[in-house]
N, C-alpha and C positions, 0 to 999 in steps of 0.2 A: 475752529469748530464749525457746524453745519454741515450742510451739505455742500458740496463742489464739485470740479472738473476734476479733483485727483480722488474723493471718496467715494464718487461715480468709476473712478475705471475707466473715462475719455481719451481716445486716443486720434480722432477726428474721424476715423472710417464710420461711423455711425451715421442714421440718418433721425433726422428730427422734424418733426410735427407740434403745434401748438394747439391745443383744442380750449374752447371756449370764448362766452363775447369780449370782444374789448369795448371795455372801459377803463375809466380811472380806475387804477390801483385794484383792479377788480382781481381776482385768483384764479391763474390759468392753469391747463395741465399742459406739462413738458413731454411729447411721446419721443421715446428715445430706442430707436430697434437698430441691434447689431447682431452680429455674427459670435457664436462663443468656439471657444478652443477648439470642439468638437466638432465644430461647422453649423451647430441648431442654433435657430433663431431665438433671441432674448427681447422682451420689449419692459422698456422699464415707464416707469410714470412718476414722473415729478411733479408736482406743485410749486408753482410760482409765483409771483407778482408782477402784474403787466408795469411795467415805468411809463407808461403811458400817464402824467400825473394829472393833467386838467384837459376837458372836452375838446379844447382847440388842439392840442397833443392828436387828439385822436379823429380828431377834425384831417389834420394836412397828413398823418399816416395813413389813414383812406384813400386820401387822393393819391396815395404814391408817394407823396415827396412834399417838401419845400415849392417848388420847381413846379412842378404840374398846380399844384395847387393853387399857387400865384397864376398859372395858366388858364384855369378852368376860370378863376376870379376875375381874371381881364376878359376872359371872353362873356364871362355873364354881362360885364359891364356894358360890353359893346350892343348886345344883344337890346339891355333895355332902353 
């Protein structure tokens, strides 16, 4: 039950957009625009939940990554 990739109609040709802030567990929207049978454009909107669960989550997803964010942290270090 819910919503999904198969009650959606997904078939990976679409393209997709997130709007709104991230935070924890905060509720985003899913913009989903495809092509329909006839060739006209469809945009769909879903509502979701960012898994983004605690500030450091959304701490090192800012930075890009794991990886850069351990980068920016060394360099700050060296700096002071």
């Amino acid at each position: 039950a819910g919503v999904n990739r198969k009650t959606l109609k997904l078939d990976g040709t679409e393209l997709y957009s997130v709007i709104g802030n991230i935070a924890p567990r905060s509720t985003l929207t899913l913009v989903i625009e495809r092509a329909t049978a006839d060739g006209k454009e469809e945009i769909l909107e879903v509502p979701v939940t960012c898994r983004l669960d605690t500030e450091e989550e959304v701490s090192v997803y800012e930075a890009g990554g794991v990886l850069q964010r351990f980068a920016q942290d060394f360099l700050e270090g060296q700096v002071a």
